[in-house]
C-alpha positions, 0 to 999 in steps of 0.5 A: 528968132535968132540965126545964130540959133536957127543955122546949127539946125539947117547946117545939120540937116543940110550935112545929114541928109547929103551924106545919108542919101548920098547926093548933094541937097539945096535949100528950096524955099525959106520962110517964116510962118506965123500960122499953125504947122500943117503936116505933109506926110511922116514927120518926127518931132523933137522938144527942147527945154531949158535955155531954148525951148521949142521943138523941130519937126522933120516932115516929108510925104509919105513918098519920100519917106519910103524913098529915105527909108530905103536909101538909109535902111538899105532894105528892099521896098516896101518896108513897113510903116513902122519901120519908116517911122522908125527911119524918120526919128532916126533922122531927126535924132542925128539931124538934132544930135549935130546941131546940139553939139554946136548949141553946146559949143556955144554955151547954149544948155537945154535938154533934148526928148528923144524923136517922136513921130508927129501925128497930128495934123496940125501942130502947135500955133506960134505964138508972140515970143515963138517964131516958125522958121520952115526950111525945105531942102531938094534931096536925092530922095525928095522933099524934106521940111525942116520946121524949127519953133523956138524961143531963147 
């Protein structure tokens, strides 16, 4: 996978979630993962098409869902699940928006689906020609799991 792929992504996610939450992140850990995608908690997924295809997944336990939900929404706790779900999309769609822009730039042309939350379990399998980039970043909030699959 190339990094100049990878980093409008983890840049993206790095500036959206300091300025949501209100306090600086770090990357935590960094790796490559060739098995399947195991699920934390509430997690939104959003697929690309077109000259890069693949999809990114925002995952975090449920804790640090209702955390976020709480600093963004600026809505006393708890808030319902629909509305933390709704919180995490709208996350990942500003996370995505950002880094599409600089892809763009780029000269890069894809389409973008809309979030959606991630449901299952596990998600898809790597495979020979797409590489799983998993980014965890420490938030004021918590832990936040950025899970990039994508091939150009």
């Amino acid at each position: 996978m190339k990094m100049e792929l990878l980093q409008p992504f983890i840049n993206a996610a790095d500036a959206v979630l300091a300025e949501n939450l209100g306090g600086a992140t770090r990357i935590e850990e960094v790796s490559m993962e060739p098995e399947v995608y195991h699920r934390k908690g509430i997690a939104a997924e959003v697929a690309l098409a077109g000259d890069i295809e693949g999809r990114v997944i925002f995952d975090m336990t449920p804790d640090t869902a209702v955390k976020i939900t709480g600093v963004m929404g600026r809505v006393l706790l708890p808030a319902s699940d629909d509305f933390v779900r709704e919180t995490i999309c709208e996350l990942a769609s500003q996370v995505i928006g950002n880094a599409v822009t600089s892809l763009n730039d780029q000269g890069f042309r894809f389409k973008v689906r809309p979030p959606r939350v991630h449901s299952s379990e596990e998600g898809l399998h790597g495979s020979s020609n797409t590489e799983t980039l998993v980014v965890c970043f420490d938030t004021p909030s918590g832990l936040v799991y950025l899970n990039i699959a994508m091939r150009h």
